[in-house]
Steps between C-alpha positions, in 0.01 A plus 500: 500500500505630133765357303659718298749318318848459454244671670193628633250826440530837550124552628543886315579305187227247550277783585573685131488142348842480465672213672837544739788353500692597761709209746541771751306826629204626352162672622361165583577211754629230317693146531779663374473848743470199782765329409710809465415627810611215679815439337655796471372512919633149549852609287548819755477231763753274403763800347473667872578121674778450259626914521512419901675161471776662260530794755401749250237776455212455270346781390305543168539815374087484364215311437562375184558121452874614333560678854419183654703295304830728560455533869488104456808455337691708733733846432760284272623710210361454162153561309192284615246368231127390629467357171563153614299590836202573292518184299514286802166701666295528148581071474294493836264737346437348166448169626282612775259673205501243314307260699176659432590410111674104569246402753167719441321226604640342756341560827798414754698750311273785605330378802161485274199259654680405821757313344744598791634178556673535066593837587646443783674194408619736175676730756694268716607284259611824316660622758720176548591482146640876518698408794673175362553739185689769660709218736592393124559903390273429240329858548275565201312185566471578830377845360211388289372252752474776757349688292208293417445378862486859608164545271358201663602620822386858479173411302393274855407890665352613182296179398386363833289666792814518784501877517116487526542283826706769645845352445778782516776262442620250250345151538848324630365120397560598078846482539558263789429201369519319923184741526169346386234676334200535727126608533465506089125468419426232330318465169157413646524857757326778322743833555343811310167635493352682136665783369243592229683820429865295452643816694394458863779570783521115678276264392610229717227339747515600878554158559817470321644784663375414876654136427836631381422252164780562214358500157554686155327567196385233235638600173286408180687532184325294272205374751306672698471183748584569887399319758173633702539789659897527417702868464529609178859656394282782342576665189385555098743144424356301824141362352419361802502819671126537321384167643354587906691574706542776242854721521829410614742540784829596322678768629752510195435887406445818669076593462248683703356219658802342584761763613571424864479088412746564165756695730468238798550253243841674307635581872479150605634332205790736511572346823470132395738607183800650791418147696581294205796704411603484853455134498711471196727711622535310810628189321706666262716745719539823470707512187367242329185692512681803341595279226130389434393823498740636249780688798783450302796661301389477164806362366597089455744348384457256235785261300404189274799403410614244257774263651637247227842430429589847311322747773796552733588790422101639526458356774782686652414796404114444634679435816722826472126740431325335791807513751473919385186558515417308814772668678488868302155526593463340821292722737362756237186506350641274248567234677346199332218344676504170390775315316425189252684291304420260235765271353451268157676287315417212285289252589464686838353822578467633894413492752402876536682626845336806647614654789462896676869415661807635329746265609260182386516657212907554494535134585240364223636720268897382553357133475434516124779342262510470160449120378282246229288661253598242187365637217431860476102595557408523877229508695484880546098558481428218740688727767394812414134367551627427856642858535154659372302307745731513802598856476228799625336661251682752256794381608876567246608155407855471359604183340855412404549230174746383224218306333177470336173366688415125421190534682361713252122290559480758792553861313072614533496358867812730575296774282192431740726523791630792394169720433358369835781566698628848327870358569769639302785249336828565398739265330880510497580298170870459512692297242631139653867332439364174368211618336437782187547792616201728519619700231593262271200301512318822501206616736229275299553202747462747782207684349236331725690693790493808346129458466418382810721818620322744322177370601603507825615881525859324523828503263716268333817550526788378303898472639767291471590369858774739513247803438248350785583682825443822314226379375352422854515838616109498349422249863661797687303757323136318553529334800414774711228632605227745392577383130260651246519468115465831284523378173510144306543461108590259283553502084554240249606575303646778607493875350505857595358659738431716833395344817354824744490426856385739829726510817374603800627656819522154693660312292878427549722232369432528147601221234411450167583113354554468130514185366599439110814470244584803306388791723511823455280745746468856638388561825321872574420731809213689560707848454615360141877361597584140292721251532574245288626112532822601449537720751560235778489706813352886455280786587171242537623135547751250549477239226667173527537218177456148627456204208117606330420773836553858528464592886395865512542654798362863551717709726338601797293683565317490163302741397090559484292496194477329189785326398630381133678113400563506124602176353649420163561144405323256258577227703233357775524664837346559842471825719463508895491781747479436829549759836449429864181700617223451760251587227353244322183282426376164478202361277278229408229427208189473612158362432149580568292210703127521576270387781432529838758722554644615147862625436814472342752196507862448419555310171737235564641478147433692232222763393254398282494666118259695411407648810650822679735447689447537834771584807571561855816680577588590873771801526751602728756734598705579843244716688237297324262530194296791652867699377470421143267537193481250240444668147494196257508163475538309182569170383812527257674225257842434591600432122275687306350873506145481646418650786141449646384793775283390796225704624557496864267515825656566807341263815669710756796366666759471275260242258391558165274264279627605134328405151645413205265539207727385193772259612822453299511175344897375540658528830440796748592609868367773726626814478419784755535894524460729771568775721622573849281732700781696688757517238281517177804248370347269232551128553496207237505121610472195298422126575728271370227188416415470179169395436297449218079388424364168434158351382506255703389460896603260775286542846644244784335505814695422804261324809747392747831385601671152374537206751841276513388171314174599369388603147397897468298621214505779378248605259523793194318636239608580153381700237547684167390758288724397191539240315241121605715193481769274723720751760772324676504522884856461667483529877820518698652548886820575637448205745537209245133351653367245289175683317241379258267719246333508207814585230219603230195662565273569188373880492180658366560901439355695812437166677638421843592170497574326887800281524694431826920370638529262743819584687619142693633675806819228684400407790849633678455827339601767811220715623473834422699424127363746243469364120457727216274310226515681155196440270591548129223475183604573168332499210476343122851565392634651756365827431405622804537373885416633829596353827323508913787454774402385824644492841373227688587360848529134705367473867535161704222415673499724777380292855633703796260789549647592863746750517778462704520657920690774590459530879732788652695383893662761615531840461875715612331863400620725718626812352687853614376794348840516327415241238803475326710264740277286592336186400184285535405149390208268510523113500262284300399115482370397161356175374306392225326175663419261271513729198723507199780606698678885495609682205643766590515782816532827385469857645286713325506790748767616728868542411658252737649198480349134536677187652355148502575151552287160454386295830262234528250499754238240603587338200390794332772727284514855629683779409627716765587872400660799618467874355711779620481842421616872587232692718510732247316194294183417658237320321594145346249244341659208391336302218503085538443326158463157462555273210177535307524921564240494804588813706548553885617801651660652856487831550550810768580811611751580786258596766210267354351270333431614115316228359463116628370178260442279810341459865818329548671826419303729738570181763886554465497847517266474823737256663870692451331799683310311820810480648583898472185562682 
């Protein structure tokens, strides 16, 4: 299918000569419309199981993926953000796009010249890898590798001729790897006859199609070679397509000539994508599955937390904030939905503890004391690095400290981290008893926090210990859910002036942050009424004074329309607004890839100077983005005055590709204005990132998964279009494996120059661990940098293929018409022979309860299971996983059987009702 690119084509846009760039909907059938399709199908599926099992309705309230998402999450009170929801789906849809630019020619990745044994190997080894990553909650690895396998997958219907044999349903054997591969023609069977026009309907022999042979297209690239009288893929790139047989046999876009074949083909690979997802979610459970696919409460919880000899009384009070919040917000909306905590000291550092259990988190939490340290620099960066790559995505980071980093070597990897993830940090910089006090010594030792905090979108904040539980009101305020940023500024030095800022209808929970010595400010409504710093609680705000912060918080409701911060000080200071609202947006620079299939891609690092910049923002609201209008989009410096407009073209959906001709040359974020529809309230949002260009380029390209014990290399490209000379390469992971790499390469203005890391992967490393490999290059002086972060994932060998036997014994369903009183239950017998032994037993329909207990049989282990249910209740399938995430599965309906996986099945049920007869 067309890739579009962080997404594929709009076929209108093609058609004008414009490319799309849209990861969902469009005019045009697309990897990404596919994938949509079946995920936001599969994601019904699994809300409506769960809904049922929690004895609860679930009704969405529309069509809209935001609709979905809240009828997900269930009635509890408080706003719901898809923000995080779409980041988790576009990471399955970037990735997936982005194989026709990483592997353009590579054959098993598209199913090109009957490579089906690559492809297919591709997919199931895939497929394991995502499974052993979401056993390890390692999610956005697990993402990305979907993502791509998913292309592969879907591109088998598109690139191959099993819809032209007659095939209505997905080809099972691609993702069971105990399935062999069968009647594949082999290279010396001719399969197509000549297609002189390149546009006839099925060029495929009689012979091919009477034999039921499987074959797909050759795909010439740079040769026009094919074996004799081989399919061509077909198409203006494919140069063997002109050598006889002439034309091709892809099916990847919607044409005259191939209408009925193109729609067989997209309704077929839809199918294959809801197996695979079923598959997966088979092995992860039901809410596992959720997680993966981004059903979640937006908020987490995250401490790093500093616990040498002086912290005692921080640590305290860390305990005190996550004891409220966890138990404040328990069963609302904002509700944390992961907690993780990351302790350091000095030498030590870790581990990082992640859990989605509140009382784990209670009892980690009361284990920290306050002990060692020596002299006074820690290792602060060297745990935040472990917070950034264990924590999701744009996730608030709050780190409590007395002390300055010594691990200083780290500062551009945490930058890296930083701009990749779009994670916020916040420091607490409180003054210790045997150190210098923070004042004293002055913030110069702390500046690389304050840095690091503005580049983040976070704040530094400066207390005595005394002052810090006030202080921590700010981990109240922002971790909740639906949080949105309105406005972000920063001055030094400081001076005068008026920060405007738009409130909107939605918004609620409005707090300005004001970081700085020698404040003075005014704050103004739309209808003209001030108040000034003063003026501690008053007509507009309640302002409290903690060490170098001024918490402003707007009295509620506040009012719509353009709103007025004046500032007076001389002195350095910082300026955030942030509100609770559904509406918001999330983005990504883009750039432009040819070939086959031509689109856009997501920069990992940063955008190239001298070009326009390019990005892809996705918005959202409650009822979804059909509700709003967005107006502009600029990029804007967060410590200087230039704003840079966007021109904007709307892809439909909720997605926008927006160009920036003239790019500001310091720092900048994304800044967003709008409208919504039914109110005509204007909306302005903010991202919190700051981000800035770079002349130089690193391209990685990621080909498989690592092996315990073996060496993985990973090769990258770099290149410039500054400065020739030496640029120092510094690759790091959060794993501590043992790499090697060139330190120095030697660059040539506008030359790509290849260079690879060898990452020397332990052989007892756990499958499914995720490691997060940072690739720095910086040039002559240090004048300019630019980084590439990778996830990248370990699989074991994988040997058992066989998944495990569910065979159902007896059946107790008989049921009144009054439902409600009575119960019905189902016995089952299930062993996983010589296999790697069960994982887990799960039910993933059905909201009654499972009992079990271990026998052995016949020497061979079984397990021997009951499930009872109300009447009321009467479908159950029960999912069987064993260790390596192979998939069996009981299931049926009171009254009959649903579904059955073996003859052995159909033989039980047979037997327990002979004797009724």
């Amino acid at each position: 299918m067309r890739s579009v690119v962080c997404v594929l084509a709009l076929l209108g846009l093609l058609g004008s000569g414009v490319k799309g760039f849209v990861p969902l909907g469009g005019n045009g059938n697309t990897h990404v419309t596919i994938t949509e399709e079946a995920v936001l199908k599969k994601i019904q599926e699994v809300c409506k199981a769960v809904a049922e099992s929690e004895g609860r309705e679930f009704k969405p309230t529309g069509s809209s993926p935001e609709e979905l998402l809240s009828a997900c999450l269930g009635s509890a009170t408080g706003k719901v953000s898809a923000a995080k929801f779409h980041e988790a789906l576009n990471q399955i849809y970037m990735q997936n796009s982005q194989v026709d630019r990483d592997f353009m020619v590579s054959n098993p990745h598209h199913f090109n010249s009957e490579a089906f044994a690559g492809g297919r190997a591709l997919i199931t080894q895939g497929t394991a890898s995502v499974k052993a990553n979401v056993r390890k909650q390692n999610f956005q690895a697990a993402r990305e590798t979907l993502g791509r396998i998913l292309h592969t997958l879907q591109d088998f219907y598109s690139h191959s001729n099993w819809v032209e044999l007659g095939n209505e349903k997905p080809y099972p054997n691609l993702i069971k790897p105990n399935l062999a591969l069968s009647n594949i023609a082999d290279v010396n069977t001719p399969t197509c006859s000549d297609c002189a026009s390149g546009i006839c309907p099925n060029p495929l022999l009689p012979s091919i199609i009477s034999g039921q042979k499987l074959t797909s297209g050759y795909m010439g690239l740079i040769s026009s070679d094919k074996p004799k009288g081989k399919c061509s893929h077909g198409g203006d790139a494919d140069l063997s397509s002109t050598q006889n047989p002439r034309g091709g046999i892809n099916k990847d876009e919607l044409k005259a000539h191939n209408a009925d074949l193109h729609i067989a083909a997209v309704t077929v690979a839809t199918m294959a994508t809801l197996d695979l997802l079923e598959d997966i979610r088979g092995a992860a459970g039901n809410k596992e599955y959720l997680r993966l696919m981004g059903i979640a409460r937006s908020a987490v919880l995250c401490f790093v937390i500093d616990t040498t000899g002086s912290m005692s009384d921080d640590i305290a009070e860390a305990k005190r904030v996550a004891y409220k919040i966890i138990d404040s917000k328990t069963g609302t909306q904002d509700e944390p939905s992961e907690y993780i905590l990351v302790p350091f000291n000095d030498p030590s550092f870790g581990p990082l503890i992640r859990t989605t259990d509140q009382d784990v988190m209670k009892a980690e939490i009361s284990k920290l004391g306050a002990e060692g340290g020596g002299d006074i620099p820690e290792m602060c960066l060297s745990a935040v690095q472990l917070a950034l790559t264990g924590a999701p995505a744009s996730s608030q980071i709050y780190v409590f400290t007395d002390a300055p980093a010594k691990d200083t070597h780290l500062e551009k990897t945490i930058t890296a981290l930083i701009r990749s993830t779009k994670s916020t940090v916040s420091y607490f910089l409180t003054s210790g008893r045997s150190r210098r006090s923070v004042s004293s010594a002055g913030s110069s030792q702390f500046q690389l926090y304050y840095d690091l905090a503005l580049a983040s979108g976070g704040q530094a904040i400066k207390v005595t210990k005394a002052e810090l539980p006030s202080a921590t009101e700010i981990i109240v305020d922002t971790s909740t859910s639906a949080l949105v940023t309105i406005l972000q500024r920063a001055r030094n030095p400081g001076r005068v002036e008026n920060f405007p800022f738009l409130l909107d209808a939605s918004v609620s929970n409005v707090t300005a942050y004001i970081t700085g010595d020698l404040l003075k400010f005014t704050l103004r409504s739309p209808s003209g009424e001030s108040q000034s710093d003063s003026n501690t609680i008053g007509s507009l705000a309640v302002i409290q004074t903690v060490g170098n912060l001024r918490r402003v918080q707007l009295n509620s409701p506040p009012k719509t329309g353009l709103w007025n911060l004046s500032i007076e000080s001389t002195q350095a200071y910082t300026i955030k607004i942030t509100a609770q609202s559904a509406i918001t947006f999330i983005y990504n620079f883009v750039e432009e890839f040819k070939g086959v299939h031509p689109g856009y891609a997501a920069i990992d690092g940063r955008p190239q100077t001298g070009l326009p910049a390019k990005l892809f923002l996705t918005v959202t609201g409650q009822k979804g983005a059909q509700a709003l209008k967005v107006e502009e989009v600029a990029l804007v410096e967060v410590s200087g005055d230039r704003v840079a407009d966007g021109v904007i073209q709307e892809m439909g959906g909720g997605y926008y590709l927006v160009t920036v001709s003239t790019v500001p040359e310091g720092e900048f974020v994304v800044m967003m204005k709008g409208r919504e529809n039914a109110t005509s309230s204007r909306f302005q949002r903010q991202s919190t990132t700051q981000m800035s260009l770079s002349k130089i380029i690193i391209k990685p390209t990621v080909s498989g998964t690592l092996l315990p014990g073996e060496n993985f290399r990973l090769p990258f490209t770099v290149v410039t279009n500054g400065t020739t000379g030496s640029y120092s390469i510094n690759i790091r992971n959060d794993r501590s494996i043992p790499l090697e790499y060139n330190p120095t390469l030697q660059l040539v203005s506008g030359v790509s120059t290849e260079s690879a890391v060898t990452l020397k992967t332990p052989a007892d490393t756990p499958s499914g661990t995720d490691i997060t490999l940072t690739i720095a290059a910086e040039g002559p002086g240090g004048t300019d940098s630019n980084y590439a972060v990778l996830r990248l994932s370990v699989l074991a060998k994988v040997t058992d293929f066989t998944p495990p036997l569910c065979n159902v014994t007896r059946v107790n369903a008989v049921c009144p018409s009054d439902c409600a009183s009575s119960t019905w239950d189902l016995s089952v017998n299930i062993t996983d022979g010589n296999g790697s032994g069960i994982q887990d037993i799960s039910i993933q329909q059905g909201s009654g309860n499972f009992s079990q207990e271990t026998v052995v049989k016949g020497g061979v282990l079984m397990v021997i299971g009951l499930y009872k249910a109300s009447c009321c209740s009467r479908n159950v399938t029960l999912s069987v996983v064993d260790k390596e995430g192979n998939v069996g599965k009981c299931s049926y309906t009171n009254g009959g059987v649903s579904i059955s996986l073996s003859l052995s099945l159909l033989m039980c049920l047979l037997l327990s009702v002979l004797p009724l007869l």
